[in-house]
C-alpha positions in Angstrom: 0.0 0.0 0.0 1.2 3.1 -1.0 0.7 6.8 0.7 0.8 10.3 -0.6 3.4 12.4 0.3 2.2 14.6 3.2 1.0 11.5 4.9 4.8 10.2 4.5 6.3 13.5 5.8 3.9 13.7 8.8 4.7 10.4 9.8 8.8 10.7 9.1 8.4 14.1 11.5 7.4 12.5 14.1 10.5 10.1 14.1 12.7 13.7 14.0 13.1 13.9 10.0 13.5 17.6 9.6 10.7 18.4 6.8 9.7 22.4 5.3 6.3 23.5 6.7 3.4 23.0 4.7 -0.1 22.1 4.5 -3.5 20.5 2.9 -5.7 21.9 0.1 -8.7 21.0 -1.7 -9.8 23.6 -3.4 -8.1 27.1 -5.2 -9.3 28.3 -1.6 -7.8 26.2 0.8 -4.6 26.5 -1.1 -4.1 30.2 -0.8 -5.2 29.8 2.9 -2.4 27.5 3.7 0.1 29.8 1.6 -1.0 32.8 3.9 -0.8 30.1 7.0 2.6 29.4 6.4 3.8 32.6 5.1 6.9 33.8 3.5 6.9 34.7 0.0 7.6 31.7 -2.2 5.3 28.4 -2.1 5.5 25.1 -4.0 2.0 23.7 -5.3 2.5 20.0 -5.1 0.1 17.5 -7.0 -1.0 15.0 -4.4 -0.6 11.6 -6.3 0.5 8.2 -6.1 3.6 8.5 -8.2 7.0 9.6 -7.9 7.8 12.3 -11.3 5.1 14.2 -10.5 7.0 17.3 -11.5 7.8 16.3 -15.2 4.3 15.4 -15.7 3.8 19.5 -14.6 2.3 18.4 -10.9 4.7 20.7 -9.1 4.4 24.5 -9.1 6.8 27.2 -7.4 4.9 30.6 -6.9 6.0 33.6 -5.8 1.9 35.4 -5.2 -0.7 34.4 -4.0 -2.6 34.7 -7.0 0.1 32.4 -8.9 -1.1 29.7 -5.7 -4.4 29.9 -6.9 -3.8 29.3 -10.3 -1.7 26.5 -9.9 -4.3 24.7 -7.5 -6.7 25.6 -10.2 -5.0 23.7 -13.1 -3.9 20.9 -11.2 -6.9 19.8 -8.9 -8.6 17.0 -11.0 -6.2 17.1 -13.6 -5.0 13.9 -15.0 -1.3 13.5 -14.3 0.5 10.9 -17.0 4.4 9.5 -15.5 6.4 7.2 -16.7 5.3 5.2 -13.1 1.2 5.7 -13.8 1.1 4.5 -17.4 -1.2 5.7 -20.0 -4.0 5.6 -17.9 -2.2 8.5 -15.4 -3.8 8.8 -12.2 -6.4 12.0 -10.9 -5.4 15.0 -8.7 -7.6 15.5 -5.7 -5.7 17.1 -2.9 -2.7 19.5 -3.0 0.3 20.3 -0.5 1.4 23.8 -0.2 4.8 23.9 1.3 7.4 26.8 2.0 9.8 27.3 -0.5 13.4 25.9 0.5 16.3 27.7 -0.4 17.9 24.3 -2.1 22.3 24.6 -1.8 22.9 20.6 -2.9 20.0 17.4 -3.6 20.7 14.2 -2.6 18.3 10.5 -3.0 18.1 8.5 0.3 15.9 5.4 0.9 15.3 2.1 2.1 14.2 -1.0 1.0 13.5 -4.5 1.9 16.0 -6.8 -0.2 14.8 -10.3 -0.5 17.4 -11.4 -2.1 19.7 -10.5 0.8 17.0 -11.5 3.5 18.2 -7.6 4.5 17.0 -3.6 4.4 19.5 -2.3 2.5 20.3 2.1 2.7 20.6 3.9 -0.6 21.9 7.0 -1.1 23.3 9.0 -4.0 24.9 12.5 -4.5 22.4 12.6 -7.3 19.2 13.6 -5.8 16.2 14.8 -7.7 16.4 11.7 -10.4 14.8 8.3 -10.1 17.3 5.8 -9.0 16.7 4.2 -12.3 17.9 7.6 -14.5 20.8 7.6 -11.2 21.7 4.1 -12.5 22.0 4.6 -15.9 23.9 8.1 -15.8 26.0 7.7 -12.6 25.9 4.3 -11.6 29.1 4.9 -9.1 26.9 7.5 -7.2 24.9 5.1 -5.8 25.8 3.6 -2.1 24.4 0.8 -0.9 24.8 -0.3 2.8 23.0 -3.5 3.8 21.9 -3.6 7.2 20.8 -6.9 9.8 17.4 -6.7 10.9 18.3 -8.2 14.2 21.0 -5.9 14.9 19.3 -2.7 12.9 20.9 0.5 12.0 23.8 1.5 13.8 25.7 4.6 14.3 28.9 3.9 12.0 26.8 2.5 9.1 25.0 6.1 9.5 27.9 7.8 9.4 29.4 5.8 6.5 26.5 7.2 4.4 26.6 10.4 5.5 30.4 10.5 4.3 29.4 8.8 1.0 26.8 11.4 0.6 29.5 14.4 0.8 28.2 16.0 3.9 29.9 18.6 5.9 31.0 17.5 9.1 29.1 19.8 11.1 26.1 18.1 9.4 26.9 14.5 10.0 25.4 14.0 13.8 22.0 15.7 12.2 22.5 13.3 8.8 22.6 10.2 11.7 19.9 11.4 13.5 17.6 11.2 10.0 19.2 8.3 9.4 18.2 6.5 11.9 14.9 8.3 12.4 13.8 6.8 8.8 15.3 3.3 9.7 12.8 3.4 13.0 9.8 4.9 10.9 10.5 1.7 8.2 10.8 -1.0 11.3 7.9 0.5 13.2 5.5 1.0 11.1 6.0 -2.4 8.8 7.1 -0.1 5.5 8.9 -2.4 2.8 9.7 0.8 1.2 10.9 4.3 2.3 12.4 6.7 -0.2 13.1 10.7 0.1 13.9 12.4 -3.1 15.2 14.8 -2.8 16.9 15.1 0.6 18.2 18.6 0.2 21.0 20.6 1.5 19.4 24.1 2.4 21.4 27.6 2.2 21.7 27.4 6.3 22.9 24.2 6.0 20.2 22.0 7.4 19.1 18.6 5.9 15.4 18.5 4.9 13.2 15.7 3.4 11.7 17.6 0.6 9.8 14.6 -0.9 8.8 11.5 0.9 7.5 8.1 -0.3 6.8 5.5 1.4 5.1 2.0 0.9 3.8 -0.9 3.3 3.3 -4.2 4.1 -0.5 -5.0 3.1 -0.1 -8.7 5.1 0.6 -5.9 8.1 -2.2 -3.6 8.0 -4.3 -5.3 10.5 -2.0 -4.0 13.5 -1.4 -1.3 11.7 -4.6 0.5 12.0 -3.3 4.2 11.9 -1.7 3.4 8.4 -4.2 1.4 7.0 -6.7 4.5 7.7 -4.3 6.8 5.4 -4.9 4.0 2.4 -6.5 6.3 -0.6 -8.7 4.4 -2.4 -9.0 7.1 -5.2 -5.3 5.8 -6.4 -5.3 2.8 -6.8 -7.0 0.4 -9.7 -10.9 -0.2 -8.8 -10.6 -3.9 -9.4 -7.8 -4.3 -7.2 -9.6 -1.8 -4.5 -12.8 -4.6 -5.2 -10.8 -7.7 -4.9 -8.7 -6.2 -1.5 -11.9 -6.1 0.5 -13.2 -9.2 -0.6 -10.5 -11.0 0.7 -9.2 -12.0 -2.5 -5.8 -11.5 -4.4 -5.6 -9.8 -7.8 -3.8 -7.4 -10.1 -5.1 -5.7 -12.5 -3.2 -6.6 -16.4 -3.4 -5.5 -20.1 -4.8 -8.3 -21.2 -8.1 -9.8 -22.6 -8.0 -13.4 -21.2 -9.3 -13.7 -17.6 -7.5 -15.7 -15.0 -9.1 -17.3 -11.6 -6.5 -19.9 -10.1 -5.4 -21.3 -6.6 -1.9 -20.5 -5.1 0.2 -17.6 -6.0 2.5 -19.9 -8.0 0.0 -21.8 -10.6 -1.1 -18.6 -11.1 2.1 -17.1 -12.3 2.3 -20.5 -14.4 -0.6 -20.0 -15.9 0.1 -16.5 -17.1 3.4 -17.3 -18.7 1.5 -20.2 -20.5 -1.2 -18.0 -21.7 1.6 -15.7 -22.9 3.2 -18.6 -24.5 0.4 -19.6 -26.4 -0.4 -16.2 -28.1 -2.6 -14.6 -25.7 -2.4 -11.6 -23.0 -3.6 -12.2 -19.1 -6.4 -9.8 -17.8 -5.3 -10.2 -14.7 -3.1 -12.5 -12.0 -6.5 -13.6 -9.2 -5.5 -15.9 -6.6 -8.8 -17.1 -4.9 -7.0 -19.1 -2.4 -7.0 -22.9 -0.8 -10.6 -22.4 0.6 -12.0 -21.4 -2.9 -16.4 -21.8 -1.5 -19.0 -21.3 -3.7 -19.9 -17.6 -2.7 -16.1 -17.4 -3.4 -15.9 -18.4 -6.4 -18.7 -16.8 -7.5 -17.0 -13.2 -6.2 -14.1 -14.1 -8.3 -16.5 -14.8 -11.4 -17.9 -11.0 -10.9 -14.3 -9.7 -10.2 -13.3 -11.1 -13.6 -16.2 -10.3 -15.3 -16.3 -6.5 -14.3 -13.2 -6.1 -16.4 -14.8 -4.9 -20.2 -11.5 -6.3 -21.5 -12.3 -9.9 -21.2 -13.2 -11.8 -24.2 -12.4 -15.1 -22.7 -12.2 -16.6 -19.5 -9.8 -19.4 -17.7 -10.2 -21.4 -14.4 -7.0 -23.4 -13.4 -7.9 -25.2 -10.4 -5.1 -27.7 -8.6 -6.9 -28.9 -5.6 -5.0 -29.8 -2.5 -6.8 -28.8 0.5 -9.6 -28.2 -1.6 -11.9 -30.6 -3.6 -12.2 -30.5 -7.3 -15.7 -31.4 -6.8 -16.4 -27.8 -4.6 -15.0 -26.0 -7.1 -17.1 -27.6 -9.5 -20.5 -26.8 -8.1 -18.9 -23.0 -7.1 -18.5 -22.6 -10.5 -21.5 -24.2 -11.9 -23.6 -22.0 -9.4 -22.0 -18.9 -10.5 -21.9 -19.1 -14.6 -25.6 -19.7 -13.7 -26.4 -16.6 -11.5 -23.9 -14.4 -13.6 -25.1 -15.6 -17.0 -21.8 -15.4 -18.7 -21.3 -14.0 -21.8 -17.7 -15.0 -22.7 -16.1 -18.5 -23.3 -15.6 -20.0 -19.9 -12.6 -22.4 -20.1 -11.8 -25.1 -17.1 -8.8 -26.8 -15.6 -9.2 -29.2 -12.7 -6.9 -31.2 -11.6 -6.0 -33.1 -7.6 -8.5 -34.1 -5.1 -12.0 -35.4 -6.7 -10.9 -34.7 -10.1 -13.1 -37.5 -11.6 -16.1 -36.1 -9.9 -15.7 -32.4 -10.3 -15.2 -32.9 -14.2 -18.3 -35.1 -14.0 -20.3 -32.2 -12.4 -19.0 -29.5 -15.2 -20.1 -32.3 -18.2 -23.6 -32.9 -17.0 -23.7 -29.4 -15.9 -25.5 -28.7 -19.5 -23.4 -25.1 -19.4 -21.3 -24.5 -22.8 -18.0 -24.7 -20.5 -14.9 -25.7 -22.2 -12.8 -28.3 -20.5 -9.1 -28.9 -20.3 -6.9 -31.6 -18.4 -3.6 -30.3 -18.7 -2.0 -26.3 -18.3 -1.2 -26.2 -21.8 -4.0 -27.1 -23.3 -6.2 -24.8 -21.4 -3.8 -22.2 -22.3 -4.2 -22.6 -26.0 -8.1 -23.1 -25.4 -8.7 -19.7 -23.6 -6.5 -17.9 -26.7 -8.1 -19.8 -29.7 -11.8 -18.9 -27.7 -10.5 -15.3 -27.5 -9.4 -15.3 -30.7 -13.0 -16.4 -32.0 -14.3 -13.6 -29.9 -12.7 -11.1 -31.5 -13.1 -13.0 -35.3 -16.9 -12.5 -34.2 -17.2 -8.9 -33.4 -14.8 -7.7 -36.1 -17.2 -9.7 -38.6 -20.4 -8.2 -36.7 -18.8 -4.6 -36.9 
């Protein structure tokens, strides 16, 4: 789960991350109230996004009156901001952050992240600031520092430093460089964040270290005891299907593709996607239902699928291990009926009461195509597709 960046900057304060003052808008009005609020004479009008190069896509404004505030707020509050990160489809402006203007001497990138490679959180950090890590990569690759760090043991003082010295500070800066350090490490182990990333971290004219940007990302498994967090979730952001499936219990992501996917465990799903791909075809969607797959279950999965305009074709891979072949069945049976389906429906069973669940599907009388291995369903689902699409570009 991802946050917006005020919520990451309130949250890094309160672990002693220095951040500039700023505040909340929703409206051309509230912005040039919080630009009064904070005073000064230069503000930054920040689009309030889940994305990271917001400013290339034109989502961050420096203004100087407090007409240029209103302006800015004006053009960018439900605008459609298009990065690089967001894809085509871009994502929708609804709140703003006004912040002071920083007098900015030197920018520097600084983050964690979980390394599951390593089984370790591993500190980032580049003279390079203000570029994703991927452009940092490509241009500079020597930049980047990377300090790995033992969860049992967590951040300590010398590894601090030794970032702090890679990063060029001053020494007079260094004890207030460890202090951030450590504050973000603490805000990341706290809070069960698998990502925290400030870009840029900025060197001011008086020499202090601000987080002028903030991003940070969590642990959906961890939400339940993190109630505080999981109340800053913005629902607005993410992909409606995904939203759908999250709070019905149920795994998905949202794809490209045209060809519908319900499957049990994480790893027949992926399976099934690459044979799909292999075949010819493009995945709507990766939808884990699980090892207790029930009736109403399935049938929630059905509508998840189905809600998707995209699908021409549909594919159930089913391996049943704690489950029954024969439940899964009847659950899909029972929902093709209530749903009344109007794309090919193609199924794989296979484990536990195979006989009997392909037995329930054939005398089912439903026009369900049928499938015993992974392979052949995959070429199923894509030649059914494929007839879909013959179909309506005959009909149009």
């Amino acid at each position: 789960m991802d946050i917006h960046e005020y919520q990451a900057k309130e949250l890094l304060s309160g672990y002693g991350v220095k951040i500039a003052e700023g505040g909340l808008a929703y409206s051309p009005e509230d912005a040039v109230q919080r630009a009064r609020e904070i005073g000064g004479h230069i503000w930054v009008v920040k689009a309030q996004i889940h994305s990271g190069a917001r400013g290339k896509a034109g989502g961050i404004k420096v203004c100087k009156t407090h007409d240029e505030v209103e302006a800015a707020a004006e053009a960018l509050l439900g605008k459609k901001l298009v990065t690089h990160q967001t894809g085509a489809a871009g994502k929708i402006c609804n709140r703003l952050y006004i912040e002071a203007g920083t007098d900015i001497a030197k920018e520097l990138y600084f983050c964690f992240l979980v390394d599951r490679i390593s089984e370790r959180i591993v500190m980032v950090g580049s003279q390079d600031g203000g570029m994703d890590i991927e452009e940092i990569a490509e241009t500079n690759p020597n930049s980047i520092k990377k300090i790995y760090i033992e969860p049992a043991v967590g951040l300590q003082d010398f590894q601090a430093r030794e970032m702090a010295f890679a990063l060029g500070l001053d020494a007079e800066l260094i004890s207030h460089a460890v202090k951030t350090f450590k504050g973000c490490y603490r805000a990341l182990r706290d809070l069960d964040a698998n990502m925290l990333e400030i870009n840029p971290l900025v060197i001011t004219g008086n020499n202090e270290l601000i987080a002028l940007d903030a991003k940070m990302g969590f642990d959906e498994n961890a939400l339940f005891r993190r109630q505080k967090i999981a109340e800053l979730r913005d629902k607005t952001q993410e992909d409606p299907r995904e939203t759908a499936a999250a709070d019905r219990g149920l795994s998905y992501v949202g794809l490209d593709g045209d060809i519908g996917c319900m499957i049990n465990g994480a790893g027949l799903a992926m399976a099934t996607m690459d044979m799909i791909k292999l075949a010819g075809g493009e995945p709507a969607n990766f939808l884990d239902v699980g090892g207790g797959a029930s009736a109403e279950r399935t049938e929630k999965a059905f509508r998840l699928v189905l809600a998707d305009t995209n699908v021409k074709a549909m594919l159930v891979n089913i391996f049943a291990g704690i489950n029954r072949c024969d439940w899964i069945a009847e659950g899909v049976v029972q929902a093709v009926r209530k749903i009344d389906m109007k794309v090919p429906l193609i199924v794989r069973l296979s484990g536990t009461n195979v006989e009997e669940g392909r037995r329930i599907i054939a005398e089912s009388g439903l026009p369900i195509i049928t499938a015993e291995t992974l392979a052949e369903a995959a070429e199923k689902a894509v030649a059914a597709r494929n007839q879909v699409v013959a179909n309506q570009a005959a009909g149009a």
